[in-house]
N, C-alpha and C positions, 0 to 999 in steps of 0.2 A: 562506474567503480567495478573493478574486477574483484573474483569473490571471495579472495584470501582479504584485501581489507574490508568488506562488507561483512567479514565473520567480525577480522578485530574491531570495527566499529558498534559493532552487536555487544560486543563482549564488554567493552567501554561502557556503553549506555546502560548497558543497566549492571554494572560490577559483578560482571559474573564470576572472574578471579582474578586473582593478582599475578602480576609477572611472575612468567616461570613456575608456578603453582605445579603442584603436584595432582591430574584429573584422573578419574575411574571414565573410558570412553566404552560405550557399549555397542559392540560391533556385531551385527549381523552376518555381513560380507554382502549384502546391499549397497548400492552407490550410496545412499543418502549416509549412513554410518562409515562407509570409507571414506568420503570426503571429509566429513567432520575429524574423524583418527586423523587424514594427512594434512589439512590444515592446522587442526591445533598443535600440530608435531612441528610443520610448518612457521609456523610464530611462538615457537620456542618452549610450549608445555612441555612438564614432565608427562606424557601419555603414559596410561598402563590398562589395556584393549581387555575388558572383557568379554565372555562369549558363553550365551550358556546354549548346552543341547537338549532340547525337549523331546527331542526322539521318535516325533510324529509322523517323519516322513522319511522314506528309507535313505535317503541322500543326505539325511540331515547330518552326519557324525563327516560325510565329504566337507560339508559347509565348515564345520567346526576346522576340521586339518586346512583347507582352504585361508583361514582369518589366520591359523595358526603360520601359515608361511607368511603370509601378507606381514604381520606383527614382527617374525625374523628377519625379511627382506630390508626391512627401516627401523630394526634392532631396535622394537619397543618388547617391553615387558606383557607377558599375555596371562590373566587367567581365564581358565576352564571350567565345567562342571557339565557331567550330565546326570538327566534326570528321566525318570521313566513318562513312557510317553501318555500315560492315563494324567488327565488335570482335572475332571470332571467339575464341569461346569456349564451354566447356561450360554455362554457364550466362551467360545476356544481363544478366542482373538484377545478377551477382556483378560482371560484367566492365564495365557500365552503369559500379556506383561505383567501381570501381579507378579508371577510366577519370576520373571527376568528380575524386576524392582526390588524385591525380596531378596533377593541372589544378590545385588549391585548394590544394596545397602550393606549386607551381611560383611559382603568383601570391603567394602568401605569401612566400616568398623572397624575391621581386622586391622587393616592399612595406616588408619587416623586418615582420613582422607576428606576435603572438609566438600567436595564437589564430586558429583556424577554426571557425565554429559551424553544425551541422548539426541539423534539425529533428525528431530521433528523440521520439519523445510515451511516453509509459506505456502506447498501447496497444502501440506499437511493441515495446517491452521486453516485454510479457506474449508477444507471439508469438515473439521472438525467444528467449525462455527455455523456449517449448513446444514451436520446432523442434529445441534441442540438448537437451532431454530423449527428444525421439525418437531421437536420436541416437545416445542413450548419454553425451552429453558429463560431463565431470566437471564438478568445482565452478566452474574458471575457465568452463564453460559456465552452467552453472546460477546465476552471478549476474548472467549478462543483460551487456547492453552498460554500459559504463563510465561516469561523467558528462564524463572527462577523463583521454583516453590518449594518446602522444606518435603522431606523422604517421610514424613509424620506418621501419613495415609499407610505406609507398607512396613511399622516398624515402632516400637515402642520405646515412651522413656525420651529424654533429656536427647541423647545420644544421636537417635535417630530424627527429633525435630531441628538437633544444627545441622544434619547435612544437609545440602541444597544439590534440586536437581535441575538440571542447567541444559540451555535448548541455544546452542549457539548461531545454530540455520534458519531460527524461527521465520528472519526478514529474506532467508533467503530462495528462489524459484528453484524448481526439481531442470528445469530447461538450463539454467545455469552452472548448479553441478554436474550436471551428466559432459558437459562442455568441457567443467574443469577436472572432471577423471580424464578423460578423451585427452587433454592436455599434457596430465603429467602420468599416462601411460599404466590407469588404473582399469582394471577388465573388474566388473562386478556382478557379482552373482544376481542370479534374476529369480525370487522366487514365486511358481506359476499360484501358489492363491492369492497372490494380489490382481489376478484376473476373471476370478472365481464371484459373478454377481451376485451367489448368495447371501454374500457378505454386504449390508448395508454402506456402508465407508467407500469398496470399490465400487456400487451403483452411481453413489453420489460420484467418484473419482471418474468413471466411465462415460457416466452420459448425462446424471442431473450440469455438472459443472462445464462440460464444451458446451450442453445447450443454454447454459445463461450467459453463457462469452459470448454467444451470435448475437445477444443485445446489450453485453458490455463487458468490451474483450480486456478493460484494465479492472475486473470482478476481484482478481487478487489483492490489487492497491486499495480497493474502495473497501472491501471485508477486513482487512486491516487495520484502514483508519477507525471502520466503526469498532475494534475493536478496544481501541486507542481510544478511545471515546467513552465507550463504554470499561472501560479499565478506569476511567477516571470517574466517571459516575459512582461504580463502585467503591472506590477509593475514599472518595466523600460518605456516603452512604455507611460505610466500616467503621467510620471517624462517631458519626454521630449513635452506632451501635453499639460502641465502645461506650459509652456514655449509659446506654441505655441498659448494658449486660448489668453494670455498676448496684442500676436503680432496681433489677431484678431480685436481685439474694443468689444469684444461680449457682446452683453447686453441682461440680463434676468431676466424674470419676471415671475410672475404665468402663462400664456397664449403664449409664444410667445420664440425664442431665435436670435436676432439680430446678425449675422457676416457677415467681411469682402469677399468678394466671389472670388475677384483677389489675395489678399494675401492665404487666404484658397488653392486656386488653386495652391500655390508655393511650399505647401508642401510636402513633401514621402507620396506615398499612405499611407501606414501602419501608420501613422499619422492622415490623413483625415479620413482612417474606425475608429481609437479610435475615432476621433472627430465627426460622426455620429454616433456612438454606443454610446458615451457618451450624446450627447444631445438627439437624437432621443428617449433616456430613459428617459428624463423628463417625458413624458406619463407613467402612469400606466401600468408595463412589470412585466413578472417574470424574475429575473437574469440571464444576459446571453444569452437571448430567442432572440436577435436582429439577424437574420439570413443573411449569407453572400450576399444573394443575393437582402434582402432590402437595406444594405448599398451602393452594387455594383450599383443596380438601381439608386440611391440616387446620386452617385460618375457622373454616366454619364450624366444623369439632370445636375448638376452644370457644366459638362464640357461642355455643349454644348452651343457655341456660346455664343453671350449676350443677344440675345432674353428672352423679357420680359415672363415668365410661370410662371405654378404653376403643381404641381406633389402629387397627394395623396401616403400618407405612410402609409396610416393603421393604425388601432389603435386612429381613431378620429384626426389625427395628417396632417398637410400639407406642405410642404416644396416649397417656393416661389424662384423662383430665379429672380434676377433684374442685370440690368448691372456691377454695383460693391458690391453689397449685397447681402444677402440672409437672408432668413426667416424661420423657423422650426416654424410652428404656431398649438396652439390645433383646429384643425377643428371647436369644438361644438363652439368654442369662436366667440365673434362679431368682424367681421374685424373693426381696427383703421382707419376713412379713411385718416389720415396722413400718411398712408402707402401707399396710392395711389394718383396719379395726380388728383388732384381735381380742379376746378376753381370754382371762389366765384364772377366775373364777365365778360361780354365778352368784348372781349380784339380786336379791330380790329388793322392789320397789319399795319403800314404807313410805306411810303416808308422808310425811314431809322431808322426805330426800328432795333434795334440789340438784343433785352430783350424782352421778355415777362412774365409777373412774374404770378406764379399762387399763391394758397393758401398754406398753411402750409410749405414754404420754398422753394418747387419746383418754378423752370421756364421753359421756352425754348426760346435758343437760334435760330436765322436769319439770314439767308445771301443769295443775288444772286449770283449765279459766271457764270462763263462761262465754257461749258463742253469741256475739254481736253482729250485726250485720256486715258493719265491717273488715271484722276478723274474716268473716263468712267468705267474703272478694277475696281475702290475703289467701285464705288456705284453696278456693278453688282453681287461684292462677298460679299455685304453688309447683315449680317447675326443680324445684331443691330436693332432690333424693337424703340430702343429708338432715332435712327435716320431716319431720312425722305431725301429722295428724288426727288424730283417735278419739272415737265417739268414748266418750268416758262409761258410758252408760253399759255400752256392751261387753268392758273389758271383765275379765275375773276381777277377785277383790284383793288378789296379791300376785300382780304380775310381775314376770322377773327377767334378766338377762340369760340369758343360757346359751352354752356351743349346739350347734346341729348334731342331732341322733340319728339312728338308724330306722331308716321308712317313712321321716318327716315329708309331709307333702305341704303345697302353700299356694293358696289361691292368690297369686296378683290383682292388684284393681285394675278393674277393666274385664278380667278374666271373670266366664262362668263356670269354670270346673279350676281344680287344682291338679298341680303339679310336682314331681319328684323335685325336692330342697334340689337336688345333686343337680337336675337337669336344669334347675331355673341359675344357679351358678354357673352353668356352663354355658348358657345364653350371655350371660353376663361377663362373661370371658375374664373371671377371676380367676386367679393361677391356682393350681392342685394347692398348695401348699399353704396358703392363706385361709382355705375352704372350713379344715378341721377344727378350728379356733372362732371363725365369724361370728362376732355376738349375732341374736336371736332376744329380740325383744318380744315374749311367748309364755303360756303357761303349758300346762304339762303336754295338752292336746293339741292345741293351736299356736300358730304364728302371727304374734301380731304384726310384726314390722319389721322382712331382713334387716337390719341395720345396715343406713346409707346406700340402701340400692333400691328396695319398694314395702307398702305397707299390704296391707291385704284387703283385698274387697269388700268381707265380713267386717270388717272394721271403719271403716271410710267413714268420713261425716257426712249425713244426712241432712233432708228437711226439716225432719223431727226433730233434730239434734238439740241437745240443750246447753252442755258441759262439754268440753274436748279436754284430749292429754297432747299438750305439746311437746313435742322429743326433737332434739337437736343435738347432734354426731359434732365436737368439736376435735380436728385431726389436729396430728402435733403438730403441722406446719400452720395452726392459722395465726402466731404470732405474725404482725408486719415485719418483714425484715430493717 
């Protein structure tokens, strides 16, 4: 099959648009991008060639007039934009296409346009499926880039998840188009950092991929099918996560993703990693790129214990775990302090309080009992920061809730000296913001118990012990959804 209908049978299989459709095509003035402009021009789109200039390289503003005559010679429609050539970022290449995607959505909007097509080829997908297997990536890594996935990633709102962005070359070899510019009298610009191995992508393009053709020269057909494969795995895998987001409560928002953290834990792993690779890609990712061993990281944080944390993911991103919930929050975001125990006044204990109510829904519960040897097992293997355990004997005789003062220090258990209130929060990696409200189960001197994060040493149950105070942090989320 020649490669004008292997595009239109691409386009077929997986609906990438309809006859004569009106496309956003994203041009370079690379072969891979001009071929895709002259076939889709070719089998009768309405093409409208855009081009942005990043300005990073002195020749780049030549490239841009270069696409501009290419688009007048075959009287398509062309926009432009340039932009200054600072993107700052850890990676130029990653921040290059945010930077274009952003550009190609905007003008999309502009237009109604309901498709963007970008010139990804099959070799592009063999190395992009050889860089997320070094990765460790899971299967949404290992089926390679998509033929047609929504603009979501670069763009917010209703608006920006109908457009779709469309890869009509995906099935097709970079040996094939370079044939079919050579054919219809296409000269394409060559740009020299795709030569440049300190780019990961052209290592694998230079020399990981000719040396795996010397022991299997059809590596592009076989990385495809697995990819086809693993697309479908996936596919399945979605079906039954859909299912599983339902039985969460999960609620999301621009900043934040609220779920169940007990029922979450009831599921098949392979379940939980789709359910962290799917949220955890709220943040700004390239496709795929969620690597097995941030999920796996991710899987053990929520398995462990009920202890109140919080665990950086990377990517500006932070995942909170709480007794029956959990949090997937954007770092740069201001924490909610409804998300943390806050008090709004202080609350002293009477003897037969059984409630203590804090602000935004939270309380804690109250009780003395008496130590049994059983209770004894419960509270030593007590792994629950959101419950307390207190020699009764040791506390003052009117202990109360109170905010953090000025110069409070607080021996943790475990700990033989104490420490600044302020510094033992910042180990705990509670936000600025939540700090100055944190109830303080304490009397005027002493700390008994931060609330939901540690009790104090001077207070612990002993051997001696006779009588304990039971204290239990109930957040607003421990309703079951």
């Amino acid at each position: 099959m020649d490669l004008l209908g292997e595009v239109a049978e691409t386009i077929e299989e997986y609906a990438l648009l309809a006859p004569g459709e009106r496309v956003l095509v994203g041009v370079s003035g690379g072969p891979d991008s001009l071929c895709l402009m002259h076939t889709l021009d070719k089998l009768e789109y309405e093409v409208i060639v855009a081009h942005l200039d990043h300005q990073i390289r002195a020749e780049s503003s030549q490239d841009a007039d270069y696409v501009q005559k290419i688009a007048a010679n075959y009287g398509l429609r062309m926009v432009t934009e340039r932009v200054q050539g600072s993107i700052g970022s850890r990676s130029i290449e990653e921040a290059g296409r945010n930077h274009r995607y952003r550009y190609f959505l905007r003008i999309a909007i502009e237009m109604r346009l309901k498709c963007i097509a970008v010139g990804h080829t099959a070799d592009d997908q063999s190395e992009t499926i050889l860089m997320h297997f070094l990765r460790g990536s899971g299967p949404e890594g290992l089926r390679g880039m998509l033929p047609k996935r929504s603009m979501a990633q670069w763009g917010r709102g209703p608006r920006a998840r109908a457009i779709k962005l469309i890869r009509p070359l995906l099935k097709s070899p970079r040996s094939l188009i370079e044939k079919y510019l050579e054919a219809v009298g296409l000269i394409a610009l060559r740009d020299p950092s795709n030569r440049d191995l300190s780019f990961t992508r052209n290592r694998i393009r230079h020399e990981v991929l000719p040396l795996l053709k010397e022991f299997n020269p059809g590596l592009d057909k076989t990385l495809q099918r697995m990819a086809g494969i693993m697309h479908a795995e996936v596919e399945l895998v979605d079906e039954l996560l859909d299912d599983a987001v339902k039985q969460l409560g999960v609620q999301e928002d621009e900043n934040k993703i609220t779920f169940h953290r007990q029922l979450f834990l009831q599921l098949h792993p392979a379940i939980q990693r789709a359910f962290l690779r799917r949220f955890i890609g709220f943040s700004s990712r390239e496709e795929g790129a969620i690597d097995f061993q941030a999920t796996d990281n991710a899987l053990r944080f929520l398995r462990k214990s009920n202890a109140w944390g919080v665990m950086d993911l990377g990517a500006e991103l932070a995942l909170e775990r709480f007794s029956e919930q959990a949090v997937i929050r954007k770092g740069s975001a201001r924490p909610l302090r409804s998300d943390y125990p806050q008090l709004t006044t202080a609350f002293t204990l009477a003897p037969d309080a059984a409630v203590m109510p804090l602000g935004e829904g939270w309380e804690i519960t109250a009780s003395e009992e008496k130590l049994t040897p059983e209770m004894e097992k419960i509270i030593v293997g007590n792994q629950d920061q959101s419950r307390a355990f207190l020699d009764a004997a040791v506390l003052s005789k009117s202990p109360f809730l109170r905010t953090p003062r000025a110069g409070d220090r607080f021996q943790a258990l475990g700990m033989r000296g104490s420490t600044k209130l302020s510094d033992f929060f910042i180990n705990q990696k509670i936000p600025r913001p939540a700090r100055k409200k944190w109830p303080l189960f304490a009397s005027d001197e002493e700390i008994y118990w931060v609330v939901g994060l540690q009790i104090s040493e001077r207070f612990r149950i002993r051997t001696n012990s006779r009588r304990f105070l039971r204290l239990e942090l109930l957040p607003r989320h421990r309703k079951d959804p």
